[in-house]
Structure formats: structure tokens, C-alpha cells
N, C-alpha and C positions, 0 to 999 in steps of 0.2 A: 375562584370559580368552584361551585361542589363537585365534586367526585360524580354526580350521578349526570351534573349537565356536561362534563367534559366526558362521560361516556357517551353520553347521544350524540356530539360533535362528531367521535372517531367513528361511531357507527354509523351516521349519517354517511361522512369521507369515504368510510371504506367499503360500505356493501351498496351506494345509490348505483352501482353499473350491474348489480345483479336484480335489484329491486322493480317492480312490475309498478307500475301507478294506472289508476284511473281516471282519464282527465273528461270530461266531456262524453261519455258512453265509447272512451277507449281505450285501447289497455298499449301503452309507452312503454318505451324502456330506457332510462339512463345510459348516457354515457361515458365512459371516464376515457380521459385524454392523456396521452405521455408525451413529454417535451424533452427532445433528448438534448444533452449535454456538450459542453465543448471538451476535447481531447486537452485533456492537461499530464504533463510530465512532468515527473518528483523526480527530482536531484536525490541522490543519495549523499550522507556524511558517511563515510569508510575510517576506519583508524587502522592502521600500521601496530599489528602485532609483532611482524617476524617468529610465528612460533614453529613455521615448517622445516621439517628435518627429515636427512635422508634414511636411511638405515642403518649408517654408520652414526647417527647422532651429531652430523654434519648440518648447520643453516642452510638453507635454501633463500636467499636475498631475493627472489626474482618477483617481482610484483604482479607474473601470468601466475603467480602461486597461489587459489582461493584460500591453502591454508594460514597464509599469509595478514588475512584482515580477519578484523572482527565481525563481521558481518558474515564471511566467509563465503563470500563472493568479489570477483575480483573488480576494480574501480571503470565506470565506463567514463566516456568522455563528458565533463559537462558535473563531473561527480567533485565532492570536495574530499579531499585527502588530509588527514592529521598524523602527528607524528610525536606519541607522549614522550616523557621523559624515562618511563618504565619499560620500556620493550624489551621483548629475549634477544630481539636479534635489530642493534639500532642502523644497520648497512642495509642496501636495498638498491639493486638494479631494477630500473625502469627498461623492463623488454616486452612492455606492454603496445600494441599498436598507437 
């Protein structure tokens, strides 16, 4: 398609609800319709860093720890959880609800 008739498509699409017409000795006005959507939930994939430490330079194992993943937020339910072979810290208490 050229470049000039796929500009008159989008113009058409996107200004026909501000656009004034004359049909028959009268002046119309377009109008654009919104169709709303269905509520969909994204799973997250989280990885298990273990990098969180106290100020002694102590682990912090506790998975309510957002410093704990890489996303660095902490896993909700329903979330998929991984666990590399690389981590700082490969223990991990589950004290998450």
C-alpha cells in the first residue's frame, strides 16, 4: 500500500469523530465508539537472587525481602518462582504469606 493511501486511512480512523459532514443540507457529526476490554492478570516470572544483607554483611534468606529477587519486588501468589545455580545466597526461608 503507498505511504500516501495509508496516511488517508489513519486520518480517516482518527479525526472522523471530530470531522463536521454535510449530508443532505445538514451538518453531522461522526462518532467514535470505545469497546472496553476484559481484565486480564500477568503472572510474574521472579528469580531468587539472595543478595539482601544486613549491615553486618550478614544474608537475609527471607523471601518478604524485595531485595531478595530480581525483579525486586517480592513474589505474589500465582507468581512463578526460579532458583539459578548462581545466587549470593542459595538458602531461603519461605515467610511470605
Amino acid at each position: 500500500m503507498p505511504r500516501s493511501t495509508f496516511r488517508n486511512l489513519l486520518n480517516k480512523a482518527f479525526t472522523s469523530g471530530s470531522r463536521r459532514r454535510v449530508r443532505g443540507g445538514r451538518v453531522t457529526r461522526s462518532q467514535l465508539n470505545l469497546d472496553s476490554l476484559e481484565e486480564r492478570v500477568v503472572l510474574n516470572n521472579v528469580t531468587w537472587t539472595g543478595n539482601a544483607v544486613d549491615i553486618h554483611n550478614h544474608a537475609i534468606p527471607n523471601w518478604s525481602d524485595f531485595r531478595n529477587w530480581r525483579t525486586l519486588s517480592v513474589p505474589k501468589p500465582g507468581d512463578d518462582v526460579f532458583f539459578t545455580a548462581n545466587n549470593a545466597n542459595p538458602n531461603s526461608i519461605v515467610d511470605a504469606p
